[in-house]
C-alpha positions, 0 to 999 in steps of 0.5 A: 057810143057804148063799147065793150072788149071780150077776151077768151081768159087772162089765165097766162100772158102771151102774145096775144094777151100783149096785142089785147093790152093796145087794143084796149088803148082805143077805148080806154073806159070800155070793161074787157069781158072774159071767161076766166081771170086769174087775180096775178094776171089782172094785177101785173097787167089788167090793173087799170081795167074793168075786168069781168068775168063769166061764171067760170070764174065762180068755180074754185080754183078754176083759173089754174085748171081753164083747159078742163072746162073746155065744153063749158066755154060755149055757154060761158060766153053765150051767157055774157050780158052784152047787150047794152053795147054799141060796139064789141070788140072780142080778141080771140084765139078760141072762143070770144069770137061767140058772144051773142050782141044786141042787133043793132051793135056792131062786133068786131073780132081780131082773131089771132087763130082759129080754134087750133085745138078743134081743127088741127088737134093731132097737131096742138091737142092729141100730145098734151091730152092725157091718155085716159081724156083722149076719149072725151076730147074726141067726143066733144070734138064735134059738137065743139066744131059745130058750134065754133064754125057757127060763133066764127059766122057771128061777128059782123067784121074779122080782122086777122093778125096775119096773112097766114092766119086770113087764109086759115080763117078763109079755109075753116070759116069761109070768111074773108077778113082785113089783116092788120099785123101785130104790133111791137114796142120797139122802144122796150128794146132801144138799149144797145146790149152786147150780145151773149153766146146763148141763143134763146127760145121764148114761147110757151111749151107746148108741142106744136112749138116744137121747142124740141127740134132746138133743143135737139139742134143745141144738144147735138151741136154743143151750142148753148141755149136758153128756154124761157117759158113754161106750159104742159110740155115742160117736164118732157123737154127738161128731160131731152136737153143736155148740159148746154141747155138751160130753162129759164122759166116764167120770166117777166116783163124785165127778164125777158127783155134782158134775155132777148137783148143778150141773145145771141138768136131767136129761134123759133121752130114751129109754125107761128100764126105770127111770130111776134118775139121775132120782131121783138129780138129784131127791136133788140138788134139780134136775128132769128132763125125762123121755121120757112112757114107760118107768120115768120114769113110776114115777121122775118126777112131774110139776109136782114132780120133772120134766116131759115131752115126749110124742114121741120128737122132738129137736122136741119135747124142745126145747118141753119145755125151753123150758117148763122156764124157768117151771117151779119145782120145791120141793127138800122136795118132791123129797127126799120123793119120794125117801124112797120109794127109799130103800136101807133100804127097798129092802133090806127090801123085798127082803128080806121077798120072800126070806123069804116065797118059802123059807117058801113052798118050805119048805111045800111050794109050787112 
């Protein structure tokens, strides 16, 4: 059987690009198709697959700049040749979900979100668009709409990385999908550290994070805090934060294990379609103190792995971490949590999903 993997660009290594490295366990051989690939990315993490990219990547510096060529993102993977395939397995948080396979192959999507930017765009797309594109955006919003409703309809099979996200996919696409959670490496985390005084945020910063409200919180509490990662949103939040607040960058593999391990709490306070650095800071024995929606509701529990706030407020995430202090949280209870999410268990999973719907195909059923 001839398989082939699509991701949407290995421009930035996140989240989803780390479920993307388990899912390609399945099919060790299979080239991973995308529309854009930065050489940095694929040497650090993609070293050992098949990389190939779509005619984007003919474009001069075009890795650096992949949020400008939205409208081109349609054709780019329309224009995938992928029809020599028997299976395609597309990982998604925009557009791979759109490739175009032989009839009689089977394509099966994980999709970590619908496209936010076009369904949600005051919410993930309107704060980081300069004012003199905003015009543009909107007008290529419908036509983008349209197309991504139609590519959401082309898969045979999806597969959502969380129950929050199945009832997106439910509401926007009108599509039912199997849920199989995200995994964690819990091993990465084995190390018994001693906590820090610090907590932490770990996430790309972009508005809908909404990495201010802990910064806000810290700021107005004198607690230190710790902001790793970088995005659009950098320079804005650099400028609210007070003498307690650090920025710690882009941090790699090693850097950010040390940074979750010394934590003294995750904190995420925006809407996660999953929340897969909860379960990591879990993994490492440290809580979180997670935004009451979202992912964290399927990542968290409450009294073991982390506690919440209930409003999107910095007023009321400070009342969480000051609750926190008297909070105790037992590491075997932690880990064991985790043992749900684990990598083998992921890739079972996914893998008796995949076996099922060719079976299904091979009898016939649409």
């Amino acid at each position: 059987m001839r398989v082939a993997f699509v991701h949407d660009y290995l421009t930035q290594f996140g989240g989803a690009e780390r479920v993307l490295l388990e899912i390609l366990k399945l099919y060790p051989e299979a080239p991973l198709y995308t529309s854009l690939s930065d050489a940095a990315i694929v040497r650090d993490h993609f070293s050992h697959v098949d990389v190939r990219a779509s005619f984007l990547q003919r474009i001069p510096g075009a890795p650096s700049r992949f949020r400008s060529f939205l409208p081109l993102y349609p054709a780019a993977f329309e224009s995938l040749r992928l029809h020599d395939y028997d299976l395609v397995i597309s990982s998604t948080t925009a557009f791979a979900k759109g490739v175009r396979v032989a009839p009689h192959a089977v394509h099966v999507c994980y999709i970590n979100t619908p496209t936010r930017f076009l369904w949600y765009p005051e919410e993930y797309a309107s704060p980081i668009i300069p004012p003199l594109l905003r015009p543009f955006f909107r007008l290529c919003t419908p036509g983008l709409r349209l197309w991504d409703l139609a590519a959401a309809q082309r898969p045979h099979r999806l597969v959502s990385n969380s129950q929050h996200v199945a009832t997106r996919v439910r509401e926007i696409y009108r599509r039912s999908s199997d849920v199989v959670h995200c995994p964690v490496d819990a091993a990465e985390f084995s190390e018994t550290v001693e906590a820090g005084d610090s907590f932490l945020v770990m996430t790309r910063l972009l508005p809908y994070k909404r990495v201010q409200l802990a910064i806000e919180a810290c700021n107005a509490l004198a607690l230190p805090l710790i902001v790793a990662g970088t995005g659009p949103d950098e320079k804005r939040l650099q400028a609210l934060a007070g003498p307690t607040i650090s920025f710690a960058g882009q941090v790699d593999d090693a850097q950010r294990r040390r940074l979750i391990q010394r934590a003294r709490a995750l904190i995420v306070a925006g809407t996660e379609d999953f929340g897969l650095v909860s379960l990591e800071a879990a993994a490492a024995g440290r809580p979180t103190v997670a935004y009451r929606a979202g992912g964290a509701l399927e990542t968290v529990v409450e009294g073991e792995t982390g506690i919440f706030f209930d409003e999107p407020t910095s007023h009321s995430l400070a009342r969480a971490l000051q609750a926190l202090s008297a909070a105790a949280f037992d590491r075997a209870r932690m880990a064991a949590h985790v043992k749900r999410f684990s990598p083998d268990l992921f890739r079972a999973k996914l893998a008796a999903l995949i076996e099922q719907y060719l079976r299904e195909r091979q009898n016939g059923k649409p």
